[in-house]
C-alpha positions as MATLAB code, in Angstrom:
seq = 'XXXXXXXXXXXXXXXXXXXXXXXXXXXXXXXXXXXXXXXXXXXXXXXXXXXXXXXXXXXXXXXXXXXXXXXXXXXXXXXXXXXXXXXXXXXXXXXXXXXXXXXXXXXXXXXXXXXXXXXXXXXXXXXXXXXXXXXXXXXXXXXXXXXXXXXXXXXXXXXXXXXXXXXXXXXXXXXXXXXXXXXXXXXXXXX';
ca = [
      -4.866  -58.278   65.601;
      -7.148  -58.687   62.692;
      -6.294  -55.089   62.014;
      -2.618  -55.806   61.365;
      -3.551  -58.371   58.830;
      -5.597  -56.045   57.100;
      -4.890  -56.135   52.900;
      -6.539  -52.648   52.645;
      -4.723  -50.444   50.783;
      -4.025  -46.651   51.591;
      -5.951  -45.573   48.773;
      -9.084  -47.374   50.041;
      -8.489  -45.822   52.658;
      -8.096  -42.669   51.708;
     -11.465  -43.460   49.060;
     -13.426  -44.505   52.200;
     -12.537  -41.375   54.582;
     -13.615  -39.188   51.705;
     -16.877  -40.831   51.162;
     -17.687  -41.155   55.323;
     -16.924  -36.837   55.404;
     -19.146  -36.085   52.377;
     -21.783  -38.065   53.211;
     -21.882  -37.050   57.424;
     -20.940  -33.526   55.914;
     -22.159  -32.208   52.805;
     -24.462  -34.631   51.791;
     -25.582  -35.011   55.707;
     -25.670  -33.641   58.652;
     -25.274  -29.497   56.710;
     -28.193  -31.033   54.283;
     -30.128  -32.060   57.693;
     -29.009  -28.513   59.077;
     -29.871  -26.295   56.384;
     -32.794  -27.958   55.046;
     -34.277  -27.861   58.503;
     -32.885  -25.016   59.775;
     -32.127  -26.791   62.827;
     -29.360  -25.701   65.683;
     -29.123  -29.396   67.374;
     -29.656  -32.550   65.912;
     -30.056  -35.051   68.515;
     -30.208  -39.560   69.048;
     -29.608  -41.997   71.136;
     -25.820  -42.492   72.667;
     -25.547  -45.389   71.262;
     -26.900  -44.374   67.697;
     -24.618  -43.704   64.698;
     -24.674  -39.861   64.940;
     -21.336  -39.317   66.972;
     -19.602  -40.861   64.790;
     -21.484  -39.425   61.505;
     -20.394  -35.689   62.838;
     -16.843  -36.755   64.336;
     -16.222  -37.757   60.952;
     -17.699  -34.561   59.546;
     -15.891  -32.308   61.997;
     -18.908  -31.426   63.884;
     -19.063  -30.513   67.519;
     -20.746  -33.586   69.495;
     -21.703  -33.678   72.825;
     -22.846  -36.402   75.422;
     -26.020  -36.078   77.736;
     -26.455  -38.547   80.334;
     -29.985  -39.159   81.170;
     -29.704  -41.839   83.674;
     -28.141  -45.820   84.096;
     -30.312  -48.945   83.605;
     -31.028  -50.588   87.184;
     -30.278  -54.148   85.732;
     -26.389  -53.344   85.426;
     -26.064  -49.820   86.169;
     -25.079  -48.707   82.660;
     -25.108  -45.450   82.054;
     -27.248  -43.901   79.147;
     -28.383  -40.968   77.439;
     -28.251  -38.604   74.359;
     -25.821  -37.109   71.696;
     -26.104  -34.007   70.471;
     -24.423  -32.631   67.509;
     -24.499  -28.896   65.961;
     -22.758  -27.122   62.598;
     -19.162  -26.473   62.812;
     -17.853  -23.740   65.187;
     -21.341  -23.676   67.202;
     -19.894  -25.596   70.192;
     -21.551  -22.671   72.347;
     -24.752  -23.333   70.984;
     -24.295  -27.423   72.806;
     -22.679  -26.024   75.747;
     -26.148  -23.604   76.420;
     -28.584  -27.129   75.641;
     -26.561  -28.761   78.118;
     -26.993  -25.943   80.900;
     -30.441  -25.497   80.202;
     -30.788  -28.906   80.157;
     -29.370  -29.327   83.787;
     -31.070  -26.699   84.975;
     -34.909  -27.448   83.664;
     -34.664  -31.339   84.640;
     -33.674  -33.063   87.845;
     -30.487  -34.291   88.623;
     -29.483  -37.887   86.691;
     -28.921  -40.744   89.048;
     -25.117  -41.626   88.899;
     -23.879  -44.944   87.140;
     -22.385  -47.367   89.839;
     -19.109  -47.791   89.641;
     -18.665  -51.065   87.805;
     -16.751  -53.165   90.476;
     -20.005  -52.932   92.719;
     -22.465  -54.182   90.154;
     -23.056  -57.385   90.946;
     -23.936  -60.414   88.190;
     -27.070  -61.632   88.665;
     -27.950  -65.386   89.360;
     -30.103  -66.590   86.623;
     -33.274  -67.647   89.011;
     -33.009  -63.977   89.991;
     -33.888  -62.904   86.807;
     -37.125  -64.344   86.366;
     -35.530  -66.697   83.610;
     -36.761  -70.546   83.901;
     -34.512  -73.622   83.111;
     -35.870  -74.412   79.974;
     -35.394  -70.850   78.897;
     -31.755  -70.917   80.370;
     -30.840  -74.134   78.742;
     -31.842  -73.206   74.945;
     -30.351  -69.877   75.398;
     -26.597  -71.982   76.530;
     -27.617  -74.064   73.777;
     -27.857  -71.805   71.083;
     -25.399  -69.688   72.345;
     -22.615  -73.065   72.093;
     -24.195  -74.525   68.926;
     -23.787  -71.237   66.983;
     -21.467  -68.208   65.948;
     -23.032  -65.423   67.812;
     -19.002  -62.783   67.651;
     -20.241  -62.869   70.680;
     -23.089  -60.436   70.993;
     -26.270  -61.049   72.870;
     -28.218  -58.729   71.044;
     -28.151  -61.340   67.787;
     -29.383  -63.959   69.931;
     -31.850  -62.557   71.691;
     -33.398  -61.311   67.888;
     -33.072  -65.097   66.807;
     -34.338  -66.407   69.790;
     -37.285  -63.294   69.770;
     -38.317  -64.328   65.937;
     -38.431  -67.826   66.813;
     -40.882  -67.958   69.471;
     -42.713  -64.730   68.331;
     -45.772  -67.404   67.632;
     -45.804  -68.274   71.037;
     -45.806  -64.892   72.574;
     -42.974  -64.865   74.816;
     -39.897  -62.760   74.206;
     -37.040  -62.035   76.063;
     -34.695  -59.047   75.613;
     -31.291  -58.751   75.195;
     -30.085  -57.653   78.685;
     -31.799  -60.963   80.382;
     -29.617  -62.955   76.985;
     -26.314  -61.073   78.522;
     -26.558  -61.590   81.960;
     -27.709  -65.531   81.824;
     -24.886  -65.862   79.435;
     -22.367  -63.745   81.457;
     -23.784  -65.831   84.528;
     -22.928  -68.690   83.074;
     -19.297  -68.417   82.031;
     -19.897  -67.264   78.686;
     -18.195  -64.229   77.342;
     -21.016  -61.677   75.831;
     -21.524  -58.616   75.331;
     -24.644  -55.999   74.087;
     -24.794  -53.603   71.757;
     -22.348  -55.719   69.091;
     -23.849  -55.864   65.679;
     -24.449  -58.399   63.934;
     -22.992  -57.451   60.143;
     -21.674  -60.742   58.740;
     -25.204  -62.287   57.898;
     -27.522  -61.015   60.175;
     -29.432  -62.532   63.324;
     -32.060  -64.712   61.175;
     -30.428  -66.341   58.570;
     -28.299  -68.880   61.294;
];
């Protein structure tokens, strides 16, 4: 909705666009290419780079490695190669399959269950400052930005708990949340 609201103008638009294709193009991923002489560039799934070369005009592809056990989402790899190589990403991704064993399937989502929060090795305390936070604060929600605040406040004490454990105790407790959400506006440690 936000969106429709928007006071952007074409032109900034249009200013914006330009900048995002010369810098994943020119000034980017061919700079990368050449300078390298590399074929494939490859990063994480979740990592900037598909969007760097879509905005380029680059080939991408996706290559799924495997699902975490906690919530059975899927993960793996995005490959990206100079314009008009898409055979180049389509022989990685054979020889890929065919030199490594085959990746466990992601579970359908309907049949991963939420876990309780005693199943998750979380105690009360830890459960009740995470609710806590989570209500006293603007987190757009994203589980990730708390679980860096919480992190960097008890780093003196040694314990640390990571993001996916924030998600589920909030998600287990009737809080909407999500991972992998930045957190842009003024980042996780100045709240």
């Amino acid at each position: 909705m936000a969106a429709l609201q928007s006071t952007t103008t074409r032109e900034e638009i249009r200013t914006a666009r330009t900048h995002l294709h010369n810098t994943a193009g020119r000034d980017g991923l061919d700079y990368l290419f050449s300078q390298h002489a590399l074929d494939i560039v490859v990063a994480p799934g979740d990592s900037s780079l598909s969007t760097l070369s879509a905005a380029a005009g680059y080939p991408t592809a996706a290559c799924p490695l495997s699902a975490l056990k906690l919530n059975g989402q899927p993960f793996g790899l995005t490959l990206c190669s100079p314009p008009h190589t898409e055979s180049t990403l389509l022989h990685f991704l054979t020889a890929y399959e065919a030199t490594f064993p085959p990746r466990a399937l992601p579970l359908p989502l309907a049949s991963v269950p939420l876990q309780a929060p005693d199943e998750l090795g979380v105690d009360k305390g830890v459960i009740d400052v995470i609710l806590q936070e989570w209500d006293a604060r603007k987190w757009g929600c994203s589980a990730d930005a708390l679980a860096s605040w919480l992190n960097m406040r008890w780093k003196k004490s040694g314990y640390e708990i990571s993001a996916e454990t924030v998600c589920e105790v909030l998600r287990a407790n009737g809080r909407v949340a999500f991972r992998g959400l930045s957190d842009v506006e003024d980042g996780a440690f100045s709240r």
